[in-house]
C-alpha positions, 0 to 999 in steps of 0.5 A: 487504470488504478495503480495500488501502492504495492505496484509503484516502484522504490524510486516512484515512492521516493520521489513522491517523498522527496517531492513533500507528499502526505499519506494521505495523498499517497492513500487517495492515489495509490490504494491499498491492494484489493485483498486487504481489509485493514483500516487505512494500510496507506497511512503512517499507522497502517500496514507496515509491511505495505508501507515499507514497500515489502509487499510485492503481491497478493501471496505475500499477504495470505497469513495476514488478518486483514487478507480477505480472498474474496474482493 
């Protein structure tokens, strides 16, 4: 079963810093949510809020540009 990124807890982001991994990794393991359509979101020029661990589920990201209802 896939984990998307916005489902991985603090502690499990942290730990996959600490333990030296790249985004590109992270973005290869833990995919963006269904629902976003923006270019790389896992990526250190991506969404900001996914990457900043602010984004919790689907609703968070109705206003966004990139959010595509239909996946």
């Amino acid at each position: 079963m896939i984990k998307y990124f916005h489902e991985l807890r603090e502690e499990e982001f942290r730990w996959l810093i600490a333990e030296g991994t790249t985004w590109d990794e992270v973005e290869k393991d833990f995919p963006q949510p269904p629902w976003c359509k923006e270019y790389r979101a896992i990526s250190i020029l991506g969404c900001w809020s996914l990457t900043g661990l602010m984004v919790t589920d689907e609703d968070y990201c109705k206003d966004c540009d990139s959010y595509c209802k239909k996946y």
